[in-house]
C-alpha positions as CSV (number, residue, x, y, z in Angstrom):
1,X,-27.6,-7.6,-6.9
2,X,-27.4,-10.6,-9.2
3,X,-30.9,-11.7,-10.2
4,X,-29.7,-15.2,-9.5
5,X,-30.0,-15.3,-6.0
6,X,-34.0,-15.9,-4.0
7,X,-35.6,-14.0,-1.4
8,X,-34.1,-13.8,2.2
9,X,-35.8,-15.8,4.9
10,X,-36.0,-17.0,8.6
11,X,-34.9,-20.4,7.8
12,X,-31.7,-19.5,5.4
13,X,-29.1,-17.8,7.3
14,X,-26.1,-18.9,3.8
15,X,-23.0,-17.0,3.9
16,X,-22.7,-16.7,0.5
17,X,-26.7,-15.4,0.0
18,X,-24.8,-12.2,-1.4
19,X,-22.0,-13.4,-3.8
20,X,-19.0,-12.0,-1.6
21,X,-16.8,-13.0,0.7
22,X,-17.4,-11.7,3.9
23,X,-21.1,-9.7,3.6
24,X,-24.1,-11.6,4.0
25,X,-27.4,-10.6,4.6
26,X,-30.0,-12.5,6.6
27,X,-33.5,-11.7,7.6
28,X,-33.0,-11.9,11.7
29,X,-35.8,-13.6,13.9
30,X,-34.4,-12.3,16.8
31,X,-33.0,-9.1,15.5
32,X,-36.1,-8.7,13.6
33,X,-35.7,-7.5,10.3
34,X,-32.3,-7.4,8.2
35,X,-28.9,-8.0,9.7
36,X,-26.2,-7.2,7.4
37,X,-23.6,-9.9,9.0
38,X,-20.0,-9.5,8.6
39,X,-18.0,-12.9,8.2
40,X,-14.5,-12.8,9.8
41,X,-14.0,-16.6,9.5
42,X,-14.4,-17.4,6.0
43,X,-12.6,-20.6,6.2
44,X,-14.9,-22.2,8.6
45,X,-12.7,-22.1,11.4
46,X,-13.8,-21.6,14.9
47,X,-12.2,-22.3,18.4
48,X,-15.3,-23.7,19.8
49,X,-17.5,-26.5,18.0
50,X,-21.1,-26.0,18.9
51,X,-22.9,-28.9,18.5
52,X,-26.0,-26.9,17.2
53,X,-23.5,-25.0,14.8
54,X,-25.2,-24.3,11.5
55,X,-21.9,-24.2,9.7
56,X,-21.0,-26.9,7.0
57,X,-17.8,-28.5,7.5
58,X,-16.8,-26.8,10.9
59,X,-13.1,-27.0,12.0
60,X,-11.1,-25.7,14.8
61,X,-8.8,-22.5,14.2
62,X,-8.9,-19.1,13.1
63,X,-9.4,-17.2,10.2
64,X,-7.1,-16.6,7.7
65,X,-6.0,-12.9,7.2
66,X,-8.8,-10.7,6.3
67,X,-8.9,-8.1,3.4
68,X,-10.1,-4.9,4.7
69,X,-10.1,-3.3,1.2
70,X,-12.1,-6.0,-0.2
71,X,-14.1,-6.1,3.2
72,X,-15.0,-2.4,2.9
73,X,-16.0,-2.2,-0.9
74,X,-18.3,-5.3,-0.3
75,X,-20.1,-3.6,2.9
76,X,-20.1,-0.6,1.2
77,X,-22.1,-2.0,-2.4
78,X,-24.1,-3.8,0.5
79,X,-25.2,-0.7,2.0
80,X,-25.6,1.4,-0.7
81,X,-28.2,-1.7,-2.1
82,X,-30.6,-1.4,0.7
83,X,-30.5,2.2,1.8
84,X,-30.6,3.7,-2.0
85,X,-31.2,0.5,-4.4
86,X,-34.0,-1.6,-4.5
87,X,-32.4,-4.8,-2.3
88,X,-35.2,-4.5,0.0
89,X,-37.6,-4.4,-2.2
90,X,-36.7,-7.2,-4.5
91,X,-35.0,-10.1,-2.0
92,X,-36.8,-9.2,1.6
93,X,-40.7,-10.0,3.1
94,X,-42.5,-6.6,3.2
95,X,-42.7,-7.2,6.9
96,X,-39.0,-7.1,7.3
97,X,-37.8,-4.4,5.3
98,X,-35.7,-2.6,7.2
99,X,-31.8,-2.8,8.1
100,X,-31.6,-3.4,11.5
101,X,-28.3,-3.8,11.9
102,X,-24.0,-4.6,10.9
103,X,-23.6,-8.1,12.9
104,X,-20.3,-9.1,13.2
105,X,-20.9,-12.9,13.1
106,X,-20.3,-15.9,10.7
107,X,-18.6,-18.7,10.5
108,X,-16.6,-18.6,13.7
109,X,-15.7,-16.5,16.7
110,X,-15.6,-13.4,14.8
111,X,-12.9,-11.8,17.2
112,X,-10.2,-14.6,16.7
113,X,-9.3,-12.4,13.1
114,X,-6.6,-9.9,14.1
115,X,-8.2,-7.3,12.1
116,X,-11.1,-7.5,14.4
117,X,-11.0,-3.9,15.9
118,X,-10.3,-2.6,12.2
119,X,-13.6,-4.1,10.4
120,X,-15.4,-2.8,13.5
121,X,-13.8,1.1,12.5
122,X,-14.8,0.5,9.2
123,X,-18.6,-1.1,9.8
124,X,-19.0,2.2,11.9
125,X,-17.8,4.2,9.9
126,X,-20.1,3.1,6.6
127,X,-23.0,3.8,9.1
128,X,-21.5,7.5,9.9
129,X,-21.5,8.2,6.3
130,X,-24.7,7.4,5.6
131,X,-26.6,9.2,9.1
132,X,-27.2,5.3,10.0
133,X,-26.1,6.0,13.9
134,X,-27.3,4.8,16.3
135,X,-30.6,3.1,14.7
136,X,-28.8,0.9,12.4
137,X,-26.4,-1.3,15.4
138,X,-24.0,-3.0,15.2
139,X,-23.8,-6.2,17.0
140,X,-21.3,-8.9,18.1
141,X,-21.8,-12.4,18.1
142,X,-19.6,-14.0,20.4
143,X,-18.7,-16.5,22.3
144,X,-17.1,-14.1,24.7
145,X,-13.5,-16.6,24.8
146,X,-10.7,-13.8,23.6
147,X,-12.3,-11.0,25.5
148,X,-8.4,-11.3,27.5
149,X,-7.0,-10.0,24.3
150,X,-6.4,-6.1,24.2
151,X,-7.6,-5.9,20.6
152,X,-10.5,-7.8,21.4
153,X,-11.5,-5.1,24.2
154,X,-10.9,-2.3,21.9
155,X,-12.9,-3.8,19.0
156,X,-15.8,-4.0,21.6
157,X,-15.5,-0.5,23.2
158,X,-15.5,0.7,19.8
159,X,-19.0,-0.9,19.2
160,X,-20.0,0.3,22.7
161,X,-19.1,3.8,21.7
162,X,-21.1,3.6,18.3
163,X,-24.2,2.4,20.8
164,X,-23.7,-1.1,19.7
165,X,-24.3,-4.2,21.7
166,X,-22.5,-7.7,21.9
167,X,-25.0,-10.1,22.2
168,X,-22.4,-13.4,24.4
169,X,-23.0,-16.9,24.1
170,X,-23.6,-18.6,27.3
171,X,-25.4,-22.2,26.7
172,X,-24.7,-23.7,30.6
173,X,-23.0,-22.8,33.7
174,X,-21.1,-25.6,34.2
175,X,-17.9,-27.2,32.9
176,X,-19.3,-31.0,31.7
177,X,-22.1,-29.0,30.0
178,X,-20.3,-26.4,28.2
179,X,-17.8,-29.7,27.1
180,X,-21.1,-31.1,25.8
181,X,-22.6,-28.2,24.3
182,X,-20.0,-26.5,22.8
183,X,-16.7,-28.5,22.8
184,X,-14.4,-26.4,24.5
185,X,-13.1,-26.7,28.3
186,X,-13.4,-23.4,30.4
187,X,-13.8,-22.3,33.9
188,X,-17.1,-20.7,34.7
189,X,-15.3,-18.1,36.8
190,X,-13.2,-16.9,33.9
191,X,-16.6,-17.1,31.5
192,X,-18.0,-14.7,34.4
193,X,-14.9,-12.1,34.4
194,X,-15.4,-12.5,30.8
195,X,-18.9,-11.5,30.7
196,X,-18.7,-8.4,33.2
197,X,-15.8,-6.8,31.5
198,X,-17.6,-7.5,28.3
199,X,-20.4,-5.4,29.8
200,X,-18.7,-2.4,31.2
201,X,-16.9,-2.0,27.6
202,X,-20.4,-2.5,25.5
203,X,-24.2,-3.0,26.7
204,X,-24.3,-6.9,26.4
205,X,-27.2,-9.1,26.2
206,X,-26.2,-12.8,27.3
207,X,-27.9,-15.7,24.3
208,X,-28.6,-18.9,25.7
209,X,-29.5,-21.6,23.2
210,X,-31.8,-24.2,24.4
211,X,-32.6,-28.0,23.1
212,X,-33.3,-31.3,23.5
213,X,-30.3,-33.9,23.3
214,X,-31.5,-37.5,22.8
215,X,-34.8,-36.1,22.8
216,X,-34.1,-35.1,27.3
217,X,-34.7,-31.6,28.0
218,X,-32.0,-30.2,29.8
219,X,-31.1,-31.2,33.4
220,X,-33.1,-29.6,36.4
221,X,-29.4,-29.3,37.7
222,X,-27.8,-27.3,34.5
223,X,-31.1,-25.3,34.6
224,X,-30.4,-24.2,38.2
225,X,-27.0,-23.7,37.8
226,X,-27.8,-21.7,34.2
227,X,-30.1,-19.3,36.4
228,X,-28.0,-19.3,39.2
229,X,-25.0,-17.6,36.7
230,X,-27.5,-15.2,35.4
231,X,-28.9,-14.0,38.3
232,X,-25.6,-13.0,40.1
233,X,-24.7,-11.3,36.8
234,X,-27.6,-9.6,36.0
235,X,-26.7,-6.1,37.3
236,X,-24.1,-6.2,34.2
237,X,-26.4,-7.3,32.0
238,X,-29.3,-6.0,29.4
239,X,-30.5,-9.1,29.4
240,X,-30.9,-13.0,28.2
241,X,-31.9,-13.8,24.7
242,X,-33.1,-17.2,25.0
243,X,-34.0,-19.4,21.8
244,X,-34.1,-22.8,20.5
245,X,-32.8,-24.7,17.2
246,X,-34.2,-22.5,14.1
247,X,-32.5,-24.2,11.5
248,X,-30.4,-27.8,11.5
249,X,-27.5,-28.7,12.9
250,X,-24.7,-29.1,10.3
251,X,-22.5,-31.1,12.8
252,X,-22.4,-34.7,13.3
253,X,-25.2,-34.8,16.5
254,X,-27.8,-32.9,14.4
255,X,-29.9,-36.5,14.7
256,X,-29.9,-36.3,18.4
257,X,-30.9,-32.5,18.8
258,X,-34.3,-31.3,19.0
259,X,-36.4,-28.9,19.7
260,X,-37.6,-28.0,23.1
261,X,-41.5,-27.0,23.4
262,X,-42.3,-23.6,23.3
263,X,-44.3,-23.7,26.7
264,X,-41.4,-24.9,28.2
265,X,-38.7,-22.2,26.9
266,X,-41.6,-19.6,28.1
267,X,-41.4,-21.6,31.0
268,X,-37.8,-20.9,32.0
269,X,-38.3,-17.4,30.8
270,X,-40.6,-16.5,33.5
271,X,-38.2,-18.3,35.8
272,X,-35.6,-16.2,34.6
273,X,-38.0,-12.5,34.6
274,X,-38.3,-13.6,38.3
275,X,-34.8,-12.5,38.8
276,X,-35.1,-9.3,37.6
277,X,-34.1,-10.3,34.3
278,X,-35.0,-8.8,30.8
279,X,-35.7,-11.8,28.6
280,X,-36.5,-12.5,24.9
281,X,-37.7,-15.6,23.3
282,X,-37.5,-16.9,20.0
283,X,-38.8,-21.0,20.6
């Protein structure tokens, strides 16, 4: 590992912290250690714009076609860094030093690439070969929009069987706040088919991101109708990871996005626990 790049933190999540294309590792908050994330959209291309996004020069699209054979050698040096070489050692806290998982996340929706179900093969099998299963994960980040896809469902049942987890984005329950939040115009019904078949193929874990907007805390209204969502689905699901803004917004309403206080996010937790919900917070 080049001796020009720092130590890994909470509060740097770069793509490029590595030197390659589409391995990066991170020090995770909520995963809590190191996630070894996989970046399917190097291009910056997503189909949703987030307004919270921390990626520089977002645009709408996909991801250009991926190269598994450079994909492969790259998580391969990557793993053979931290579980043999000294990567932990010389670029993580001591308190973090351990791989927690292969996240398949980035710089978009990381199952827009067509080779989605084929870097998920090869992310499990570099864990295989190394007697990583099932401790080290791996993990989707998604934003649960493609699950209609065929290939999409196999990429996830094939992190299911590995006993992975997709971790799906769901910000609000209705339509004029999803518009808000994160740019794109979808049914809530079709986000809840989404979500359930998501869950029968892999253990799924819904992430909610919470914040300020103007410096208002979200609407009593989208609150209700946020928990009323999760409650009818939470027989499906592992449970609600539910976090504010870490880092800043590189998108253009990063001035109007705050955080919310961490009483209040506890708050909505314990709301949410009432439920029968599992919930994790990261303010």
């Amino acid at each position: 590992m080049p001796a020009t790049f720092g130590r890994l933190s909470f509060d740097d999540h770069s793509r490029d912290s590595a030197g390659m294309v589409y391995v990066y590792p991170v020090v995770s908050r909520r995963a809590g250690g190191v996630s070894l994330g996989i970046n399917l959209n190097p291009n910056n291309a997503c189909n949703w714009r987030c307004v919270y996004c921390q990626v520089p020069d977002l645009k709408r699209g996909g991801p250009p076609p991926i190269d598994l054979g450079r994909l492969k050698a790259e998580l391969d040096a990557m793993l053979d860094d931290i579980v043999v070489g000294d990567f932990l050692r010389q670029r993580v806290p001591e308190s973090q030093r351990r791989l927690i998982d292969i996240a398949f996340s980035g710089n978009g929706e990381p199952t827009s690439a067509a080779e989605f179900p084929e870097a998920v093969d090869l992310a499990a099998d570099a864990l295989a070969r190394r007697n990583l299963l099932p401790d080290v994960k791996l993990r989707l980040i998604t934003n649960g929009s493609l699950l209609d896809r065929r290939s999409v469902r196999a990429g996830i049942a094939r992190i299911g069987k590995a006993g992975g987890e997709a971790w799906f984005k769901v910000d609000a329950a209705n339509a004029s706040a999803v518009a808000r939040i994160n740019g794109t115009r979808v049914k809530m019904a079709s986000v809840e088919r989404r979500l359930r078949l998501c869950a029968e193929l892999c253990p799924t874990w819904v992430q909610t991101c919470v914040f300020a907007f103007d410096g208002q805390l979200p609407a009593d209204s989208e609150i209700a109708d946020l928990m009323d969502f999760l409650g009818r689905c939470r027989e499906s699901l592992r449970g609600v990871h539910l976090y504010g803004l870490a880092r800043p917004s590189a998108q253009t309403e990063a001035p109007r996005l705050s955080q919310v206080p961490a009483g209040w996010l506890e708050a909505l937790a314990a709301r949410l626990r009432e439920q029968g919900l599992t919930v994790e917070v990261s303010p």
